[in-house]
C-alpha positions as CSV (number, residue, x, y, z in Angstrom):
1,X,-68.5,-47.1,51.8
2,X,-68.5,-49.0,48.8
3,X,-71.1,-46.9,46.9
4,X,-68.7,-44.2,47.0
5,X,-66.2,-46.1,45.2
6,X,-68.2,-46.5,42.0
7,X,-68.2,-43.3,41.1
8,X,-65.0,-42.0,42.3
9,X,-64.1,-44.5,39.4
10,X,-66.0,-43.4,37.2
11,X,-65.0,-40.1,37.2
12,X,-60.8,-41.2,37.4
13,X,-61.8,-42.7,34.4
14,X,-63.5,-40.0,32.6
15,X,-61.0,-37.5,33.5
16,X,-58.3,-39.6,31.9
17,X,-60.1,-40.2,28.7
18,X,-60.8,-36.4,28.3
19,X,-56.5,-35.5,29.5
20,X,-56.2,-38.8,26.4
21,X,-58.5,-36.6,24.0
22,X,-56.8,-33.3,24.9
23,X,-52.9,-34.9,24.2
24,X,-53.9,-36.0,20.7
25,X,-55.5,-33.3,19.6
26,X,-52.6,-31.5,21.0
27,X,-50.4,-33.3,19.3
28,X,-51.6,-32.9,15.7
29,X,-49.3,-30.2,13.8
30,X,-52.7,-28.1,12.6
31,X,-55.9,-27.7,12.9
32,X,-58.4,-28.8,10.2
33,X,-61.5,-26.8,9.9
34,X,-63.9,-26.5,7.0
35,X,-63.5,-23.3,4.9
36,X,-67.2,-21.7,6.1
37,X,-65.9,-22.2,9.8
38,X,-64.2,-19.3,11.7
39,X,-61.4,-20.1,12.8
40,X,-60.9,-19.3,16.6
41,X,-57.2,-18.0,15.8
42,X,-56.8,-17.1,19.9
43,X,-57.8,-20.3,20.8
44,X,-55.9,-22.6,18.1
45,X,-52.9,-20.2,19.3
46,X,-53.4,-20.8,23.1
47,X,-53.5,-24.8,22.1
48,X,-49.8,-24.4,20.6
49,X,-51.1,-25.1,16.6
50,X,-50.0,-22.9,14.1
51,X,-53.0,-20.9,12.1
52,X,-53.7,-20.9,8.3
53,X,-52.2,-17.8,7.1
54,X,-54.6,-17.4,4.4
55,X,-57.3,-16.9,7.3
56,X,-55.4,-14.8,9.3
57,X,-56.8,-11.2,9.9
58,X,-54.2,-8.5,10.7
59,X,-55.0,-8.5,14.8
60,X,-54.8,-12.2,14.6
61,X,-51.2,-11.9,13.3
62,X,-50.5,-10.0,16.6
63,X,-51.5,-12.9,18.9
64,X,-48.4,-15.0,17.2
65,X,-45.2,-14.8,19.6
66,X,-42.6,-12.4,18.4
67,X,-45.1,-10.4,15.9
68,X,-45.5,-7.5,16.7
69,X,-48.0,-4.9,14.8
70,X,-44.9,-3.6,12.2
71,X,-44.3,-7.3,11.4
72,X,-48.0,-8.2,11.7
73,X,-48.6,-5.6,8.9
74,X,-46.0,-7.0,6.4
75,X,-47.6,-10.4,7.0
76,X,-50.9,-9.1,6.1
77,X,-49.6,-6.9,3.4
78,X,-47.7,-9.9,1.6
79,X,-50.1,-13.3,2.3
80,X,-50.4,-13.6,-1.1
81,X,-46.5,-13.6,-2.2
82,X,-45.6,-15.8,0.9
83,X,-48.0,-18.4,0.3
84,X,-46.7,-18.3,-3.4
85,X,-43.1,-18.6,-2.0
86,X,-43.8,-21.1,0.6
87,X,-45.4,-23.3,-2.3
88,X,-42.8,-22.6,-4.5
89,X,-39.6,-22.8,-2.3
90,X,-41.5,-26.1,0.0
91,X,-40.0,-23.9,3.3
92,X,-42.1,-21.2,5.0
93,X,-39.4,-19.8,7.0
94,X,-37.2,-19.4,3.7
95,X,-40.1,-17.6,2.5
96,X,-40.5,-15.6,5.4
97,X,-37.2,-14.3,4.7
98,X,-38.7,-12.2,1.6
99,X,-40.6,-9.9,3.8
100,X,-37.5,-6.8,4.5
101,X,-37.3,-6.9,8.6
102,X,-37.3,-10.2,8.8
103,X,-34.1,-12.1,9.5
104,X,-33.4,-15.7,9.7
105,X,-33.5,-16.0,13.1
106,X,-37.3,-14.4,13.3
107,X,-38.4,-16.4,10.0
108,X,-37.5,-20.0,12.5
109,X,-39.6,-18.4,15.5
110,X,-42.6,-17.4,13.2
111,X,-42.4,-20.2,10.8
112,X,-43.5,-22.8,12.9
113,X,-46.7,-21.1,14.1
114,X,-48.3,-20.4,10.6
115,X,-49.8,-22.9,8.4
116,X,-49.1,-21.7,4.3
117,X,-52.2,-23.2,2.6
């Protein structure tokens, strides 16, 4: 019965270093990719990290909570200004607020999921 045992442990022990892995990358505010790599915006979504905005197609504004395509569109429309603003003013959601449709209360929901670089 023993020989079972071994890698039963083994196993408890891999799973809790890969769960270890997966909570600190999960817990880092961004995600850090060279410039030549794609960024899998879905998937950097689906982990809860915000996305560069600068990288951001116009269907990959969609995937954000509480964008829909009209908003989506001004996002796309005005990367340039906002990442200007966001620079400038040192608050993305205050520079959110530039972009007419946008209220305070949507600037705080998107804010948080877009990365102004």
């Amino acid at each position: 019965m023993s020989h079972h045992l071994l890698p039963t442990t083994l196993l408890a022990a891999l799973l809790v270093s890969i769960c270890n892995l997966i909570g600190a990358a999960m817990s880092r505010r961004e995600v850090k990719l060279p410039a030549s790599k794609r960024i899998n915006i879905e998937t950097t979504l689906a982990l809860g990290k915000p996305v560069p905005l600068s990288r951001c197609e116009l269907p990959d504004l969609e995937l954000i909570p509480t964008i829909g395509p009209a908003t989506a569109q001004k996002l796309f429309n005005s990367r340039t200004e906002l990442l200007e603003k966001a620079r400038i003013l040192k608050d993305p959601a205050l520079a959110l607020l530039s972009i007419k449709g946008i209220g305070p209360a949507t600037a705080e929901k998107i804010a948080p999921w877009l990365v102004f670089e």
